[in-house]
C-alpha positions in Angstrom: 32.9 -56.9 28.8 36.1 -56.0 26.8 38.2 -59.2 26.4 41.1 -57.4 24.6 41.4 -53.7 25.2 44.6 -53.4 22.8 42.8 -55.3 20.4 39.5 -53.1 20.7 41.5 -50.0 20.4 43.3 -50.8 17.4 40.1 -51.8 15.6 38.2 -48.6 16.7 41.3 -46.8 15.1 42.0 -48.8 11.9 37.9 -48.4 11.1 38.2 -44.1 11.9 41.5 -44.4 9.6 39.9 -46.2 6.8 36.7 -44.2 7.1 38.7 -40.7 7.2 40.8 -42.1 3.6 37.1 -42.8 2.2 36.0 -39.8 3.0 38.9 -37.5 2.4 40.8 -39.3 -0.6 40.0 -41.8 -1.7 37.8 -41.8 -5.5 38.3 -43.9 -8.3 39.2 -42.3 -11.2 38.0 -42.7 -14.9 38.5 -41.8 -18.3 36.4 -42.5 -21.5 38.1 -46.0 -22.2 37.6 -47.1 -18.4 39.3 -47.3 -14.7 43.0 -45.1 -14.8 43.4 -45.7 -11.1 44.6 -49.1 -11.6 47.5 -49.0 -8.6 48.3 -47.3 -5.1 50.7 -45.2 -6.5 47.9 -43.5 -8.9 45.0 -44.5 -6.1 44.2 -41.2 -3.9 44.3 -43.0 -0.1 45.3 -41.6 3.2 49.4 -41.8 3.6 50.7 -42.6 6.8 52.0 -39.1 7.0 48.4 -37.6 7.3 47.5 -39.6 10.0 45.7 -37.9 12.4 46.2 -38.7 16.2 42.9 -41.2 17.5 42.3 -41.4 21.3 39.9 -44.0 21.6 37.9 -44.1 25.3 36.6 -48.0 26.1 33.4 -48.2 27.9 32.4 -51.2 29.8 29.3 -52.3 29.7 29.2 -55.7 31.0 25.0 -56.0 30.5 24.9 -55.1 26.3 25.8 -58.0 23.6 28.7 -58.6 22.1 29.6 -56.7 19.0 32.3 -56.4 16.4 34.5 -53.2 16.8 36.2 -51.7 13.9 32.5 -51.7 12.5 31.0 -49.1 14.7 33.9 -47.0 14.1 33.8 -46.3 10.0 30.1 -45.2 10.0 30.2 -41.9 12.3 33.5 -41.0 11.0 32.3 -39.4 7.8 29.8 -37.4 9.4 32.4 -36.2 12.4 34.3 -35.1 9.5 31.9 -33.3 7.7 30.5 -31.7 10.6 34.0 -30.2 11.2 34.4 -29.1 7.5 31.2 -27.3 8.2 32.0 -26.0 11.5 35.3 -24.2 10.3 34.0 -23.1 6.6 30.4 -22.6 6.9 29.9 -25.0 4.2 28.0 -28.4 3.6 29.7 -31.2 1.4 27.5 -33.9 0.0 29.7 -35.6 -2.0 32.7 -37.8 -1.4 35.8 -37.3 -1.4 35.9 -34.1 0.8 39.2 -32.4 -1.2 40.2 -29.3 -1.5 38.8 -29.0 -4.9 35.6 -30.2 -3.3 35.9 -27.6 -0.9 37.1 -24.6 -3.0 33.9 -25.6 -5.9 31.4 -25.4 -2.7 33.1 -21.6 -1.5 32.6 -20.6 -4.9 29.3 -22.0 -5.5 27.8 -20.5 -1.8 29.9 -17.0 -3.1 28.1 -17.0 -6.6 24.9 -17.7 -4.7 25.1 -14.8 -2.5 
């Protein structure tokens, strides 16, 4: 039984969010001498202005344990995304982050390889 609908929500949400930034952005960044991503302001992460829009659906079901929420939602978000990325290019990324350098390297690789 859901206690706190709200409360589910927003942790359903926050978990997509941070998943999509993982997946999408975020990647630290090094140079011979060590770590150059040292703050947010040089840290790739997902800005509020590319926030996608989240409908989340609750499901009762009053007979299965209780589980955590914002959990259950980072894990399938990466391969939702992917799956997309494939689904409108053709093309399968492997590696995180999915940018579009990441993106334009596999068109060019699947091109050279046809």
């Amino acid at each position: 039984q859901v206690v706190d609908p709200d409360s589910l929500a927003a942790q359903m949400e926050g978990g997509v969010l941070q998943a999509a930034s993982w997946t999408l952005y975020e990647a630290v960044e090094f140079e011979r001498d060590g770590v150059i991503s040292r703050d947010w302001d040089s840290y790739p992460i997902l800005r509020f202005g590319n926030i996608p829009a989240i409908e989340t659906i609750v499901i009762e079901r009053p007979g299965d344990p209780y589980l955590g929420a914002g959990e259950a939602s980072s894990g399938p978000a990466a391969g939702a995304i992917a799956n997309a990325l494939y689904r409108a290019t053709g093309l399968r990324l492997r590696r995180l982050p999915f940018t579009p350098d990441a993106l334009r390297r596999a068109a060019l690789a699947s091109e050279s390889a046809n």
